[in-house]
C-alpha positions as CSV (number, residue, x, y, z in Angstrom):
1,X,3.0,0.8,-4.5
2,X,2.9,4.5,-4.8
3,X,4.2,6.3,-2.3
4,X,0.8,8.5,-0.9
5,X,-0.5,5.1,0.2
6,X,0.1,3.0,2.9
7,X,-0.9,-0.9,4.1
8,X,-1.5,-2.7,7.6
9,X,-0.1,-5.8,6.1
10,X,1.4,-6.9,2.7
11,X,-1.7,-8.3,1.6
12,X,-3.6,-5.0,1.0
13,X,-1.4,-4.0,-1.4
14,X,-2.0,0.1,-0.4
15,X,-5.6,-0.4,-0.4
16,X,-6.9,1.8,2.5
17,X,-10.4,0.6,2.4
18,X,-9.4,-3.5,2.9
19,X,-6.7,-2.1,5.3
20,X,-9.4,0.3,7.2
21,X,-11.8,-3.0,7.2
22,X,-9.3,-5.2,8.8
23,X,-8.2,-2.8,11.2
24,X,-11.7,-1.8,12.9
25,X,-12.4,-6.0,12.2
26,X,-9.1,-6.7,14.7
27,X,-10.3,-3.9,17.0
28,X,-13.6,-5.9,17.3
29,X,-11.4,-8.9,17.8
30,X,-10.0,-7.3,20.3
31,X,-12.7,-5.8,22.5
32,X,-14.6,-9.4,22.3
33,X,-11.6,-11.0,23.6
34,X,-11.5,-8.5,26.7
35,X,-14.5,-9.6,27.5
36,X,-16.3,-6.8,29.5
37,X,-19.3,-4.8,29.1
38,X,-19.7,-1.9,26.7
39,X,-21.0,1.5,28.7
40,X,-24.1,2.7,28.1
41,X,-24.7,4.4,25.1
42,X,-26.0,7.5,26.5
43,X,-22.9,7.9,28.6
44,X,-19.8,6.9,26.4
45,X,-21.8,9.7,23.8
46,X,-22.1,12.1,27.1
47,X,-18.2,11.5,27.5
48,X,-17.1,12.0,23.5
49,X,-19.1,15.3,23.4
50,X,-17.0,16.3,26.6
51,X,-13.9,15.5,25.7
52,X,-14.7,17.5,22.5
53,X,-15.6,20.3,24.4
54,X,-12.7,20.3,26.5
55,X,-10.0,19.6,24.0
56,X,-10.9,20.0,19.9
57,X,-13.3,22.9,20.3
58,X,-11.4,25.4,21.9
59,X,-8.7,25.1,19.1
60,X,-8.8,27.8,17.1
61,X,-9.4,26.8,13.0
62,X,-7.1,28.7,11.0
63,X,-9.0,30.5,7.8
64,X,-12.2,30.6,9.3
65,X,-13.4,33.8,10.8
66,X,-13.9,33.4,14.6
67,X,-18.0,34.5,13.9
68,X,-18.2,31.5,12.1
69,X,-16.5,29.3,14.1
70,X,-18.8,28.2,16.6
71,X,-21.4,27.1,13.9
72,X,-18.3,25.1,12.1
73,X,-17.4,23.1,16.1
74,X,-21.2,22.5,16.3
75,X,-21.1,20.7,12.8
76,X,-18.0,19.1,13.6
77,X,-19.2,17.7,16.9
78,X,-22.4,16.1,15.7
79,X,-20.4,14.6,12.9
80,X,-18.0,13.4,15.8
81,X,-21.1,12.0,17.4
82,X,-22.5,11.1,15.1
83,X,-19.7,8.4,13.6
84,X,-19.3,7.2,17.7
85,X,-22.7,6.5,17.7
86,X,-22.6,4.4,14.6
87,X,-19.2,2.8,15.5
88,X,-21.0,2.0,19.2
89,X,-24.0,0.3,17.3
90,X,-21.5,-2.1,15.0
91,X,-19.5,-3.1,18.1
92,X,-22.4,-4.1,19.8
93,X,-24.3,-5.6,17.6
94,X,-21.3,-8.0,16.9
């Protein structure tokens, strides 16, 4: 295996995508065996964006000139959101 790769388990043989699958497929394993109730979407996206805000935005991005940097969080938030949205809609649709 070379070594810039890594595996959840022996049978993935350094294959990030079958390990990335099976990981997010025991995390739904998971949260169906907790067995409670997702939040609403509107308020786990309300809480993401706020915990952005309060903790990755303000850190400063080296190489990038601080006129730029508030267009480059904005991007970087909606992609956050973006992904949580999509990762909400896959959890609840299983």
């Amino acid at each position: 295996m070379p070594v810039n790769t890594f595996a959840l388990h022996s049978n993935f043989n350094g294959n990030q995508v079958a390990a990335a699958g099976a990981l997010v497929e025991r995390f739904r394993e998971w949260i169906r065996g907790l067995d409670i109730a997702l939040p609403p979407k509107a308020d786990l996206l309300k809480q993401v964006a706020e915990a952005y805000d309060a903790y990755v935005a303000p850190i400063d991005i080296p190489g990038v000139p601080n006129l730029v940097e508030p267009w480059l969080d904005s991007a970087l938030k909606a992609i956050v959101l973006q992904q949580v949205s999509r990762i909400y809609d896959n959890i609840a649709a299983n």
